[in-house]
N, C-alpha and C positions, 0 to 999 in steps of 0.2 A: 352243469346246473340243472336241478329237475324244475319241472314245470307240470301241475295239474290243471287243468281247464273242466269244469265240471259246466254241464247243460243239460235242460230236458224238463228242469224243475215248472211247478204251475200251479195253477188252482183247479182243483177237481172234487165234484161231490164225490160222498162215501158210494163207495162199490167200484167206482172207478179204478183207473190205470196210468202211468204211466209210468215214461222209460228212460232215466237217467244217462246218460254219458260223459267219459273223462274223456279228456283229450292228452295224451301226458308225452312229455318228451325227456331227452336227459339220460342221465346213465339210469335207465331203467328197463331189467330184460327179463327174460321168463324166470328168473334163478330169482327174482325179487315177488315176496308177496303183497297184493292188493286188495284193498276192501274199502268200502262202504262207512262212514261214521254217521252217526245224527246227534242234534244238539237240539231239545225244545225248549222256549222259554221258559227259564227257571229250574230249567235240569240238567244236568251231568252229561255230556259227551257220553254217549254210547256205541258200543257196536255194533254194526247190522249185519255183515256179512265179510265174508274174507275168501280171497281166491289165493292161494297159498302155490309154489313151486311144484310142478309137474301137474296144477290142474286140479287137488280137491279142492271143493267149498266148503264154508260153513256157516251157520247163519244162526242167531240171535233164534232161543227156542220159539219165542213169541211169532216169528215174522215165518216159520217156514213153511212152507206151502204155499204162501202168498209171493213170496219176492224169490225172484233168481237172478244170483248176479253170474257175467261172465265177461269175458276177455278176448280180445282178438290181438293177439300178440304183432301183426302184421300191418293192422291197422292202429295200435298203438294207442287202442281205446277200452276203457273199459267201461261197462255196460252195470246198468241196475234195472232190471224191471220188475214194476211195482203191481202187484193185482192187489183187487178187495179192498183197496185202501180204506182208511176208516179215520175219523176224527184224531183219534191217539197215534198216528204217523206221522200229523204236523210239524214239520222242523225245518232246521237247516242241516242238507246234507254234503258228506264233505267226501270226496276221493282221498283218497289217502295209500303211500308207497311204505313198505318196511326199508327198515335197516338192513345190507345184505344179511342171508344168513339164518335170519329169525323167520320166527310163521305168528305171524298175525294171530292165531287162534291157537289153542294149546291146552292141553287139562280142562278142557269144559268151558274156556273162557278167551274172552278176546287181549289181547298182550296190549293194551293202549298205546304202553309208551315204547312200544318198537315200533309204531310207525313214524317214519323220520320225516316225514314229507305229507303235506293237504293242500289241497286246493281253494280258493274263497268260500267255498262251498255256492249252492244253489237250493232257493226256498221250495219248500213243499208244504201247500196249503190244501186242506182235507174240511171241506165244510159237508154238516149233515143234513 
């Protein structure tokens, strides 16, 4: 059985940072891809960022430069950190595991419905 634990989330004025963390356990290993979703009220589940098998990223055009996700296979955590945040980052964010096999990211685009596994998610409040 998987299990995502997300933490880190908070309130922070615009220009701020912070650093998201999963905690994940369960048949989950490097050969599975990880990423990032956000949901803000009244909008669409989107993707933020994807760490995909052997290690590339990708991230949501909008957020890059600002946010770098990554992973510590060893510690079984995966990381988001946030710079520059800005009022339009407000959400709820969610860890989220792929289906073996699949990559999270693909053709210019995030693959939603392969990731097979999220976490409660954790709030990110962005006041200006």
């Amino acid at each position: 059985q998987v299990h995502l634990v997300e933490s880190g989330g908070g309130s922070v004025q615009a220009g701020g940072s912070l650093r998201l963390s999963c905690a994940y356990s369960g048949n989950i290993d490097s050969s599975v891809c990880m990423g990032w979703l956000r949901q803000a009220p009244g909008k669409e589940r989107e993707g933020v960022a994807t760490v995909e098998p052997g290690g590339p990223t990708n991230y949501a055009d909008s957020l890059k430069g600002r946010f770098v996700i990554s992973r510590d296979n060893a510690k079984n955590t995966l990381y988001l950190q946030m710079n520059s945040l800005t009022p339009e980052d407000t959400a709820m964010y969610f860890c989220a595991a792929c289906h073996p096999g699949v990559l999270g990211f693909s053709g210019g685009r995030f693959n939603l419905n392969y990731f097979a596994y999220r976490g409660q998610g954790t709030q990110v409040t962005v006041s200006s």
